[in-house]
N, C-alpha and C positions, 0 to 999 in steps of 0.2 A: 325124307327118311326112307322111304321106298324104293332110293336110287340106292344106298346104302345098303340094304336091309339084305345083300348078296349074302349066300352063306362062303361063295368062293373067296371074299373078300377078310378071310380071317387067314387063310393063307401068310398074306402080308406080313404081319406083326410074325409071327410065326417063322417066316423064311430071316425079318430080322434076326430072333432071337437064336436061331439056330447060326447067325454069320457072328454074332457074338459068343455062343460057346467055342465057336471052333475059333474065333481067332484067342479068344481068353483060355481053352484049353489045350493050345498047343498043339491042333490039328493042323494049323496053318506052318505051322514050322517044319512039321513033319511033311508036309507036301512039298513044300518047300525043296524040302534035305532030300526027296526020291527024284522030282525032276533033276535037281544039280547032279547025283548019282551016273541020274542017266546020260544026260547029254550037257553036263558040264566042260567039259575035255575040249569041245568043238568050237571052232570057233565061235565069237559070240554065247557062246552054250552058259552065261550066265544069265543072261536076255532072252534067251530060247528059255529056260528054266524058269523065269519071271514069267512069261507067257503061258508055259505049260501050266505052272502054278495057280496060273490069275483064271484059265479053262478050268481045272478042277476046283478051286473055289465057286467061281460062279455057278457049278453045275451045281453044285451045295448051297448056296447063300441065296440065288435072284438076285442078287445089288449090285450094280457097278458102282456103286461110291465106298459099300461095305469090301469091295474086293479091292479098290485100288489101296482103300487104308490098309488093310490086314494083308497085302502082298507088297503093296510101297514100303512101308514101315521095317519090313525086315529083308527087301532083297535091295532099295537101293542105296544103304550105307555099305550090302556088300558088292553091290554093285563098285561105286564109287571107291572104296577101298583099296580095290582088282587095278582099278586103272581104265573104267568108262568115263569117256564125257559125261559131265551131267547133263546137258538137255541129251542124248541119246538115251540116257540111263531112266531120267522121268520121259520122256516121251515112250519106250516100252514098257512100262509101267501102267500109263494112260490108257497106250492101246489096248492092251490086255486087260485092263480093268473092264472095258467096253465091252467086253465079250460077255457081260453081265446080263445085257441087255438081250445078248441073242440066245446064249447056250440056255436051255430050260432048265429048271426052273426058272422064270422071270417074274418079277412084277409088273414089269411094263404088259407083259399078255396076259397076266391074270385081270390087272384094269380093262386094257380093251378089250377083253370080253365079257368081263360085266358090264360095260356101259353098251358096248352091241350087244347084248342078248335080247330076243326077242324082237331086233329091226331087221326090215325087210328092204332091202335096196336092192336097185337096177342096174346092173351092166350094160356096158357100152353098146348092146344090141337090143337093150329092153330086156333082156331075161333076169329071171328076179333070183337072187344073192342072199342066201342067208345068212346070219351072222356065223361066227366060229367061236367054236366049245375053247375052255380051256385044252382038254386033251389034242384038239386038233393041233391046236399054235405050237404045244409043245413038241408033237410030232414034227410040225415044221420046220421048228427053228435048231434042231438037233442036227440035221446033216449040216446046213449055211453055218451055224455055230464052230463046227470041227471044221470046215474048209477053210473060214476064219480065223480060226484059231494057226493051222497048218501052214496056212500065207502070211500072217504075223510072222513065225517062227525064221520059214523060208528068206523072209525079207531082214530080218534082226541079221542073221547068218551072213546073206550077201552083203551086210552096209558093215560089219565086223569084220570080215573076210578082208574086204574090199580097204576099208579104213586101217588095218592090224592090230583091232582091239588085243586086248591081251587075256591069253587061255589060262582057264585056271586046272589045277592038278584032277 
């Protein structure tokens, strides 16, 4: 009970409930509908839009499972509609759900840093390692998250580009 007994650990349930208001109130559709806005036009820019999506969800929810449902669910039947393969169509779906993990809030860093809180390890020279705060991780994982996010995008665009998926209006 002790390992538990985290108050950071209430987070969780929390970051769920909050990726179920928004995919149940129609937040997610709205993110949806502004990246297509933005760079729907472009090639691939419905997979760039999917990614962009699946970034602002995650920065909102912590989940990559809660992101790929509530971004899968309604970009890849339009995806598919448009005229993408379907494995390109779920594999940028996947990717982008991924990004759950990285862009903060996360689950994944709010655990590893409860269970390292308070151990003391040694780096590769002997010099001793403290664990890392929640606020640290999430500082972290904010820049990798966006260059991630940006390399997704980059890559959806050249393998569209490159294949001649088809633009939508």
């Amino acid at each position: 009970f002790t390992g538990i007994e985290k108050f950071e650990i209430m987070a969780i349930p929390f970051f769920i409930l909050a990726g179920n208001f928004l995919t149940h109130g129609g937040v997610a559709r709205r993110m949806i509908a502004f990246a297509r806005t933005m760079i729907g036009h472009w090639p691939g820019g419905l997979g760039i839009a999917a990614t962009m999506a699946a970034a602002l969800f995650s920065a909102v929810s912590g989940s990559s499972p809660a992101t790929v449902v509530a971004i899968g669910s309604i970009m890849l039947p339009a995806m598919l509609s448009v005229g993408y393969p379907r494995r390109f169509a779920a594999g940028v779906i996947v990717t982008g759900g991924a990004l759950g993990n990285l862009i903060p809030p996360s689950i994944i860093m709010v655990i590893y840093s409860v269970a390292t809180s308070g151990a003391v390890y040694f780096g590769p020279h002997g010099e001793k390692v403290g664990s890392a705060s929640v606020g640290q991780l999430f500082m972290a994982g904010m820049v990798p998250g966006v260059i991630l996010a940006i390399m997704l995008s980059a890559t959806t665009w050249y393998r569209a580009w490159k294949n001649n998926i088809p633009r939508i209006e």
